[in-house]
PDB file as gemmi writes it, atoms N, CA and C in Angstrom:
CRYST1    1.000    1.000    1.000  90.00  90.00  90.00 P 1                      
ATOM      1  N   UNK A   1       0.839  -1.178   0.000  1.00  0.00           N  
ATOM      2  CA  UNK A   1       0.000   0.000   0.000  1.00  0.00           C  
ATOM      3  C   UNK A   1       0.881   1.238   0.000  1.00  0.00           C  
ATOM      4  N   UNK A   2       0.540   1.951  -0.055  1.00  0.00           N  
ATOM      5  CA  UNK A   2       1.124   3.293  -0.775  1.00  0.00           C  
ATOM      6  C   UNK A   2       0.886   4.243  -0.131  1.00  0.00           C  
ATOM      7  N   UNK A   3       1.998   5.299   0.717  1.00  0.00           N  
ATOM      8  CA  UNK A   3       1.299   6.589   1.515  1.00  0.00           C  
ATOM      9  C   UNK A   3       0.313   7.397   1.066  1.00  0.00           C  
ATOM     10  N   UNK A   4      -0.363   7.874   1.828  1.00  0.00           N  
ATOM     11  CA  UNK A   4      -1.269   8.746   1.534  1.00  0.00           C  
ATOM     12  C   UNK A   4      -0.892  10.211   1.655  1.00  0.00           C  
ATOM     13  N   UNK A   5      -1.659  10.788   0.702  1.00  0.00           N  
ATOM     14  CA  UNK A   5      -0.637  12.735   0.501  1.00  0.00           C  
ATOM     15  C   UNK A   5      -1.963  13.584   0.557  1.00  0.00           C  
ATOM     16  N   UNK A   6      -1.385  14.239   1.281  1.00  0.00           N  
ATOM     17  CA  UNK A   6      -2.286  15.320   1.521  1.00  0.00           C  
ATOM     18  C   UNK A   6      -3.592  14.709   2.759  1.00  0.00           C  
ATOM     19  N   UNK A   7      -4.307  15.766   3.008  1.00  0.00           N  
ATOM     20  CA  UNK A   7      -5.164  15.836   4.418  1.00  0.00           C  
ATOM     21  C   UNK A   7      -6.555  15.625   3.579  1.00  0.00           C  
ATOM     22  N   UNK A   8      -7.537  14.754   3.767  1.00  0.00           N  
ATOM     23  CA  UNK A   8      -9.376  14.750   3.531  1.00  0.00           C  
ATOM     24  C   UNK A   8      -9.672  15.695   4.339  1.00  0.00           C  
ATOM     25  N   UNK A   9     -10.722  16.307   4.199  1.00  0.00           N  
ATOM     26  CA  UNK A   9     -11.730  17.436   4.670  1.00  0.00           C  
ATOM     27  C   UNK A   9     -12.592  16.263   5.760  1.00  0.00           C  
ATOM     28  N   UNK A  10     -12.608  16.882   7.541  1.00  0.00           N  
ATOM     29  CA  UNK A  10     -13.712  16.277   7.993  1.00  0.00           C  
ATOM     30  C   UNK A  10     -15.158  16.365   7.822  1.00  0.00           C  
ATOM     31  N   UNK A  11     -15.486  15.070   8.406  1.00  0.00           N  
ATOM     32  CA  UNK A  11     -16.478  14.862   7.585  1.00  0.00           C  
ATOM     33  C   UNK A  11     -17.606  16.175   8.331  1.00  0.00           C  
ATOM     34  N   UNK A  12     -17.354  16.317   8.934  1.00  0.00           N  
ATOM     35  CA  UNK A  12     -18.354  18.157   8.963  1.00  0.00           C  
ATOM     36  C   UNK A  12     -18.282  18.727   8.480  1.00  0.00           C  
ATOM     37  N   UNK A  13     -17.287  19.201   7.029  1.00  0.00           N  
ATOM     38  CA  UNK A  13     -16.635  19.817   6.584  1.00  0.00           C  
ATOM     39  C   UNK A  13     -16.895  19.513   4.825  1.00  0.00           C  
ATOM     40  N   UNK A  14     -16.921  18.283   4.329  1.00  0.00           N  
ATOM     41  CA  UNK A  14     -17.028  17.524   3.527  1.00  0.00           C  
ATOM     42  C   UNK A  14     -18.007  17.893   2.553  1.00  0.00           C  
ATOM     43  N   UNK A  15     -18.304  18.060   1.539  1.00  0.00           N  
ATOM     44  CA  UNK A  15     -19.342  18.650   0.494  1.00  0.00           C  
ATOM     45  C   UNK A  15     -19.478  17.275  -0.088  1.00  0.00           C  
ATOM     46  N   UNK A  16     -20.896  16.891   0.563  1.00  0.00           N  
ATOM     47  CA  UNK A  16     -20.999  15.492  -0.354  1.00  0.00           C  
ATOM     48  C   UNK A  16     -22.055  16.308  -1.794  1.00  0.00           C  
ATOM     49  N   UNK A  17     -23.159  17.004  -1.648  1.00  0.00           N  
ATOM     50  CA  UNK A  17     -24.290  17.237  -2.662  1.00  0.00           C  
ATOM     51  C   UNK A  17     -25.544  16.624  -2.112  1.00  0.00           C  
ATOM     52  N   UNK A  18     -25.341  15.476  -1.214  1.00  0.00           N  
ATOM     53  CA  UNK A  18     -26.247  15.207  -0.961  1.00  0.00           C  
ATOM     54  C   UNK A  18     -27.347  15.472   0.374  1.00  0.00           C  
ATOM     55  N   UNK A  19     -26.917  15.927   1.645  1.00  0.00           N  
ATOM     56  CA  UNK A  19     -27.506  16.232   2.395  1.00  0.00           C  
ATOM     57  C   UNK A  19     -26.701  17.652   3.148  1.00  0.00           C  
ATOM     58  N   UNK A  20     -27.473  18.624   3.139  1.00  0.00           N  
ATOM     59  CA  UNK A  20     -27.010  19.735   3.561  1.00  0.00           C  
ATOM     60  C   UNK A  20     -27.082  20.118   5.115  1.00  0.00           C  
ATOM     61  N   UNK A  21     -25.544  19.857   5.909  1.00  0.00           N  
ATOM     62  CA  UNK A  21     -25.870  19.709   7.250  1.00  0.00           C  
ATOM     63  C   UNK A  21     -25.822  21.254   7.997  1.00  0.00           C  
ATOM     64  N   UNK A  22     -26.692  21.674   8.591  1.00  0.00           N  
ATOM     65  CA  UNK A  22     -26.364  23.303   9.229  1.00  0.00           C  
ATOM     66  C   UNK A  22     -26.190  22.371  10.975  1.00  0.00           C  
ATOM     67  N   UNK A  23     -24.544  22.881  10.995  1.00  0.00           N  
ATOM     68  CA  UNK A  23     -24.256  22.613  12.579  1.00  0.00           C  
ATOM     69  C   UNK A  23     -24.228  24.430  12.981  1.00  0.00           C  
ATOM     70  N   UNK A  24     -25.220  25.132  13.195  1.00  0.00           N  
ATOM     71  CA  UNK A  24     -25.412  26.052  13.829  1.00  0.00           C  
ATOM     72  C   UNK A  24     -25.262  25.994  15.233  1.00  0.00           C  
ATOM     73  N   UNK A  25     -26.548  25.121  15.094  1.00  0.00           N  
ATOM     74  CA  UNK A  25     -26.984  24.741  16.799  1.00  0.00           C  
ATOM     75  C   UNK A  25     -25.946  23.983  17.482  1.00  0.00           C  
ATOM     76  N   UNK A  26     -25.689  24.174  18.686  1.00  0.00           N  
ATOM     77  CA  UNK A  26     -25.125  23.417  19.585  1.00  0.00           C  
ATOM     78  C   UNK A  26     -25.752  23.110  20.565  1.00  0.00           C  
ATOM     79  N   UNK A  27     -27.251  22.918  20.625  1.00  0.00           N  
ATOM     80  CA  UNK A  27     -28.206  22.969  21.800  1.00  0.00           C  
ATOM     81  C   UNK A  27     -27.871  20.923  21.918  1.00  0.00           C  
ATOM     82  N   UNK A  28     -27.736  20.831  23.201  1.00  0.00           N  
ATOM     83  CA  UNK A  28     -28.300  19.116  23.433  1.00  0.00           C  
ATOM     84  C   UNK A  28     -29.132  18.574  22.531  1.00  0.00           C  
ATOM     85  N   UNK A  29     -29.209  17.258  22.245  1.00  0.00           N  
ATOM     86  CA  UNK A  29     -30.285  16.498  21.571  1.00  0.00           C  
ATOM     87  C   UNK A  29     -31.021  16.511  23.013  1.00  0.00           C  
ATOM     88  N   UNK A  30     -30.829  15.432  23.701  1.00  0.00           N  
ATOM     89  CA  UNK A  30     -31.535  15.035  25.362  1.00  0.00           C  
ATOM     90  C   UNK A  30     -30.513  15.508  26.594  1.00  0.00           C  
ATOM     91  N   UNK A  31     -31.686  16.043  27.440  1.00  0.00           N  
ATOM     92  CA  UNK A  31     -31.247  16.492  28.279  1.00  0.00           C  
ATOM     93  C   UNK A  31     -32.174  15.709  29.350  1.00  0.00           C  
ATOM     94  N   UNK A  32     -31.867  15.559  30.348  1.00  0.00           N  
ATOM     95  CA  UNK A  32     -32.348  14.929  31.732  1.00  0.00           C  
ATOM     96  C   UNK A  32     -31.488  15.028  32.779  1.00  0.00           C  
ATOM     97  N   UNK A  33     -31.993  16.168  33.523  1.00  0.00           N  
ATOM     98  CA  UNK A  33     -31.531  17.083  34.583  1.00  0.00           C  
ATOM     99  C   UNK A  33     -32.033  16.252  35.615  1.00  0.00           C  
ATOM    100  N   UNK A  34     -33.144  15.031  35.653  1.00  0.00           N  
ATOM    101  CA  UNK A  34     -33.054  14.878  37.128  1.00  0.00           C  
ATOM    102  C   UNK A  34     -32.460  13.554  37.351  1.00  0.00           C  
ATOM    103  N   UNK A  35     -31.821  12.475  36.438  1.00  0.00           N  
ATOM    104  CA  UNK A  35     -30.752  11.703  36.223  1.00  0.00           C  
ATOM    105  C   UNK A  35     -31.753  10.802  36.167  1.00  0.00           C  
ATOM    106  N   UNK A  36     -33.287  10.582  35.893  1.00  0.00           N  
ATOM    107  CA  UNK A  36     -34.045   9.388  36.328  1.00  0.00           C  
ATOM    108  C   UNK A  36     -33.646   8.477  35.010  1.00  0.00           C  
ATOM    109  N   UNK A  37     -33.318   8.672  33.467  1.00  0.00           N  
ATOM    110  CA  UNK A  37     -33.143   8.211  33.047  1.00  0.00           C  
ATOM    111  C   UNK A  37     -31.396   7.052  33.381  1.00  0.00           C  
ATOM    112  N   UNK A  38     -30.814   7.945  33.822  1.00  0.00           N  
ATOM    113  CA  UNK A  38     -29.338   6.993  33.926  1.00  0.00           C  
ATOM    114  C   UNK A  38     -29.842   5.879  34.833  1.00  0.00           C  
ATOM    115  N   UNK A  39     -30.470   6.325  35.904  1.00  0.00           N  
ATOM    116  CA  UNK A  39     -30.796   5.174  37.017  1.00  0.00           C  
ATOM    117  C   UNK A  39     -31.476   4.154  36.839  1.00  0.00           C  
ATOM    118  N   UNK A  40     -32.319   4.577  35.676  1.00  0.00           N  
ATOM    119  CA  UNK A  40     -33.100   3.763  35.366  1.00  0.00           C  
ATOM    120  C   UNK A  40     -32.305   2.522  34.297  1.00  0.00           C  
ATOM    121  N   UNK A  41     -31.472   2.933  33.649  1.00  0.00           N  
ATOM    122  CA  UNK A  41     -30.748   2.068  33.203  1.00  0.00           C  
ATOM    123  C   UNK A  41     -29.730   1.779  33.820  1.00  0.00           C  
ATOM    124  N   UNK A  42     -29.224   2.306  34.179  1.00  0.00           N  
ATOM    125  CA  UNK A  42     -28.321   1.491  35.452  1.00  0.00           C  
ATOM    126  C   UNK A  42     -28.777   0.443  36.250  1.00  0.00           C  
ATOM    127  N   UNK A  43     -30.284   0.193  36.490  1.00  0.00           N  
ATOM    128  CA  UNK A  43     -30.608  -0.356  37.189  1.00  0.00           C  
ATOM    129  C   UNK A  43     -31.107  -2.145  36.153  1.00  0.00           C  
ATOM    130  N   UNK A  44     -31.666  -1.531  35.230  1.00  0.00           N  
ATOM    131  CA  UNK A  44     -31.270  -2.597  33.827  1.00  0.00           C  
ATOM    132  C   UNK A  44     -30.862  -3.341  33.721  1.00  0.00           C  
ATOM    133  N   UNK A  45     -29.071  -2.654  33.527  1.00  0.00           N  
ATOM    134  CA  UNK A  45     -27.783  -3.052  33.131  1.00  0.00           C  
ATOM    135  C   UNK A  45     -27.775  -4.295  34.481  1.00  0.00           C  
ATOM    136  N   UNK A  46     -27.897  -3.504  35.880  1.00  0.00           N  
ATOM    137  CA  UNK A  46     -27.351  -4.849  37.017  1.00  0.00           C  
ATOM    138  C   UNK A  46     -28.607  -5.526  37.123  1.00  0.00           C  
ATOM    139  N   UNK A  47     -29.861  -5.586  36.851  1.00  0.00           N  
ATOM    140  CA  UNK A  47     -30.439  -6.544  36.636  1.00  0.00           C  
ATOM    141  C   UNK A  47     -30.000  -7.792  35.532  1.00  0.00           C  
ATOM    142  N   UNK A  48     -29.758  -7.338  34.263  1.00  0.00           N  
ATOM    143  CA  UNK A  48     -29.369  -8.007  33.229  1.00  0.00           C  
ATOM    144  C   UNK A  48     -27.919  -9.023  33.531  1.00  0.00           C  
ATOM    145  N   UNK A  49     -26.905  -8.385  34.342  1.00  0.00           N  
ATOM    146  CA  UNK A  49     -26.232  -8.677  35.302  1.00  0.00           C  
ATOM    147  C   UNK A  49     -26.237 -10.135  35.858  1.00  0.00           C  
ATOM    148  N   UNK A  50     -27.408  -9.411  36.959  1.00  0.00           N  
ATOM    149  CA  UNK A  50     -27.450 -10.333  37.707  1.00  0.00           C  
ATOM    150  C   UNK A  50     -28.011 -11.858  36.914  1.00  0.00           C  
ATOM    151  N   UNK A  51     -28.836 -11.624  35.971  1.00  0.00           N  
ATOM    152  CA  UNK A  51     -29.472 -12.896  35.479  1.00  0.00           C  
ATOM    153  C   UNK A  51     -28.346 -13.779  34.515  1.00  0.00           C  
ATOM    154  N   UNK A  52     -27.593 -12.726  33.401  1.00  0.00           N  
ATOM    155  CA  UNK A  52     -26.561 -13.563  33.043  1.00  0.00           C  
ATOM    156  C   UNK A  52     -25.550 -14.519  34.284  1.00  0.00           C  
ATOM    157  N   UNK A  53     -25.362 -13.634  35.534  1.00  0.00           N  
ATOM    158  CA  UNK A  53     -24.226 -14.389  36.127  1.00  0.00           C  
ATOM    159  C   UNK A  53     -25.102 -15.563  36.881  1.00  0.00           C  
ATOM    160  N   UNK A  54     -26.410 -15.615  37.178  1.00  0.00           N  
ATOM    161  CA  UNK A  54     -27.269 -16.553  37.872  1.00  0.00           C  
ATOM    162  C   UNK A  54     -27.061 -18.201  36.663  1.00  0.00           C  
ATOM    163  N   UNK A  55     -27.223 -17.812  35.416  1.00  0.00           N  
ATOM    164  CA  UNK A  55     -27.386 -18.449  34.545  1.00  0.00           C  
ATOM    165  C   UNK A  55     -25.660 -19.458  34.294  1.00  0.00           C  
ATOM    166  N   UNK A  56     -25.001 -18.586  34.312  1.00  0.00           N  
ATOM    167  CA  UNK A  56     -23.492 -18.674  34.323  1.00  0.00           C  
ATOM    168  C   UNK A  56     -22.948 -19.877  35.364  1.00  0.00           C  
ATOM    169  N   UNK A  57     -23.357 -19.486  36.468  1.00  0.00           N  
ATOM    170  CA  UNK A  57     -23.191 -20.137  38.070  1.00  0.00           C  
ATOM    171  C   UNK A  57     -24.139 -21.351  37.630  1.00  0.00           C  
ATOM    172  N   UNK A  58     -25.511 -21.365  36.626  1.00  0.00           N  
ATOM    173  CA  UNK A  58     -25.875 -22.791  36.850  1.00  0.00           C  
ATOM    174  C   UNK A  58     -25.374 -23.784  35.697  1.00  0.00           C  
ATOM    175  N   UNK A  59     -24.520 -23.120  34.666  1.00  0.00           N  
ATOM    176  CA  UNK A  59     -24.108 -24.050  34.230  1.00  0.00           C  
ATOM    177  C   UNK A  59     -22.118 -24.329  34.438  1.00  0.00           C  
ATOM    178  N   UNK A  60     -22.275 -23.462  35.301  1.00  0.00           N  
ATOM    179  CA  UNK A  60     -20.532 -23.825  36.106  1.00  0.00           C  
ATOM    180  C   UNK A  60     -20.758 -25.238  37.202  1.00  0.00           C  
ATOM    181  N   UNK A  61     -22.310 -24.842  37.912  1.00  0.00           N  
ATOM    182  CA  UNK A  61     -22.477 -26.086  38.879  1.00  0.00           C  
ATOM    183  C   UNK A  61     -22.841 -26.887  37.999  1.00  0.00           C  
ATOM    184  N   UNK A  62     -23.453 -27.417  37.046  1.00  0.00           N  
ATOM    185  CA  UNK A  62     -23.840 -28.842  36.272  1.00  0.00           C  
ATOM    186  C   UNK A  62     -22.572 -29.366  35.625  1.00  0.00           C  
ATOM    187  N   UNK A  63     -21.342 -28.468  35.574  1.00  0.00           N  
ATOM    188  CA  UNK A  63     -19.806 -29.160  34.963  1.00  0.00           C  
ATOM    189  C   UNK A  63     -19.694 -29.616  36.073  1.00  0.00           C  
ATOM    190  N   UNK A  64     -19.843 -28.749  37.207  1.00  0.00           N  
ATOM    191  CA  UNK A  64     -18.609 -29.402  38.485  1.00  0.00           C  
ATOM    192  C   UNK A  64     -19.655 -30.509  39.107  1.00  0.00           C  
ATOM    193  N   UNK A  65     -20.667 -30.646  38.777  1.00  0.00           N  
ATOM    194  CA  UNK A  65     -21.361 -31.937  39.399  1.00  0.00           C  
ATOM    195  C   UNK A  65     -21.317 -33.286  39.174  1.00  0.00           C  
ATOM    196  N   UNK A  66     -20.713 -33.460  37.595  1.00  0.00           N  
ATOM    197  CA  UNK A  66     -20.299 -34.747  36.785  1.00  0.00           C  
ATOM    198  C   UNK A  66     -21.716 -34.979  36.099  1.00  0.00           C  
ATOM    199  N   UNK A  67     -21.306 -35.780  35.286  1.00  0.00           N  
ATOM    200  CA  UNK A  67     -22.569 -36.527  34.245  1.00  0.00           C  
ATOM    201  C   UNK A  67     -23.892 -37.086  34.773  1.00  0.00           C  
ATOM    202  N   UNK A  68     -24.776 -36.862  34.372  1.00  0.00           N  
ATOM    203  CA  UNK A  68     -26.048 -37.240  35.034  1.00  0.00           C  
ATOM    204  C   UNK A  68     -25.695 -38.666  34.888  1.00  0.00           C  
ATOM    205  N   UNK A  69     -26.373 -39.909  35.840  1.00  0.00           N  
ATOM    206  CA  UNK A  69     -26.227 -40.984  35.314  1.00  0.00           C  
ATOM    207  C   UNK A  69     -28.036 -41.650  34.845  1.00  0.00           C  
ATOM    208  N   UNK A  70     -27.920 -42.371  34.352  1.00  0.00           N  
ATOM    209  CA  UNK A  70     -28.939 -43.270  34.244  1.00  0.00           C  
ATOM    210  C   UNK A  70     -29.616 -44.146  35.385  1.00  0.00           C  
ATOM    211  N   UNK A  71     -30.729 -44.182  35.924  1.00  0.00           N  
ATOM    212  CA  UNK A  71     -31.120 -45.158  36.522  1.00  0.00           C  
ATOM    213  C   UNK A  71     -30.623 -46.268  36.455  1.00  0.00           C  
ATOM    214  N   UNK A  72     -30.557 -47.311  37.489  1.00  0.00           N  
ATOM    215  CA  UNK A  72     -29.969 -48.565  37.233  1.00  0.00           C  
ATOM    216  C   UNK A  72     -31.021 -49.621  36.839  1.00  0.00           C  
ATOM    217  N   UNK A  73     -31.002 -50.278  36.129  1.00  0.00           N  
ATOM    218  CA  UNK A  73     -31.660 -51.472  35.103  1.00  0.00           C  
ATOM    219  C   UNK A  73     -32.543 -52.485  36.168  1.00  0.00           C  
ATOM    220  N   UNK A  74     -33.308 -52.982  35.707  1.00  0.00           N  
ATOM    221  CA  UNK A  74     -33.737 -53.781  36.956  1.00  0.00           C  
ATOM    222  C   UNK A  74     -32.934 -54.942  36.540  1.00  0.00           C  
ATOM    223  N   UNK A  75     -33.388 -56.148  37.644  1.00  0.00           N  
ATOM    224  CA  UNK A  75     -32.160 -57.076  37.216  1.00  0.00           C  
ATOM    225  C   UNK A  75     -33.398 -57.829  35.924  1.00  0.00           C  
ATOM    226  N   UNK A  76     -32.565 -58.295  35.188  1.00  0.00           N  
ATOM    227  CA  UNK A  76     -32.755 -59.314  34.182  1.00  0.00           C  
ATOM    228  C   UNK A  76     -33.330 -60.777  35.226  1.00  0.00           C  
ATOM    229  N   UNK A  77     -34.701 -61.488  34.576  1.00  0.00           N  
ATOM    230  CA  UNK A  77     -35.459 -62.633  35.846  1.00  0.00           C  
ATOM    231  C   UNK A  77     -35.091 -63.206  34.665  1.00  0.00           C  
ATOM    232  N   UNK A  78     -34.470 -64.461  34.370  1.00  0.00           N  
ATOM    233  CA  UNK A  78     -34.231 -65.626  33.279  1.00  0.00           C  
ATOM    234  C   UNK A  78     -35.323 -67.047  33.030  1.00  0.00           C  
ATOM    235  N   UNK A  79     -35.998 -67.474  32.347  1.00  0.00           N  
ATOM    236  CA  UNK A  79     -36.981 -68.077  32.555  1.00  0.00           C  
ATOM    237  C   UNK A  79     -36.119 -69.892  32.556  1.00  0.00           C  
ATOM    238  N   UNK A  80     -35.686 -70.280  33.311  1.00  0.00           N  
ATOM    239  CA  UNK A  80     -35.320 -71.345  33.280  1.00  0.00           C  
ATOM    240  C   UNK A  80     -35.953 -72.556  34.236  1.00  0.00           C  
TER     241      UNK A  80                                                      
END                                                                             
């Protein structure tokens, strides 16, 4: 591959033709001043948490428990 020369224009900067972006504004998209949204996903996240590692722990205990076995056979009665 072959250096590259010279600097591209960022892409804020960039004249595609096709969509004309005005970064005037600098106002927030979302704002939530009383944090209920973070908590609320925060609270999510360690739920989601907790269920992956519950799930995790039950198939760490079914390795460390060994192979299920089979019932044992009844005995074989021989008709003699």
């Amino acid at each position: 591959m072959g250096r590259a020369v010279g600097r591209s224009a960022l892409p804020e900067h960039a004249v595609t033709g096709i969509v004309r972006q005005d970064l005037s504004s600098t106002d927030p998209i979302f704002v939530d001043p009383s944090g209920a949204r973070r908590r609320r996903v925060r609270l999510v996240a360690y739920a989601i948490g907790v269920v992956l590692l519950l799930a995790l722990a039950a198939v760490w205990a079914s390795q460390l428990l060994g192979p299920a076995t089979p019932p044992p056979s009844p005995p074989v009665v021989s008709a003699s």
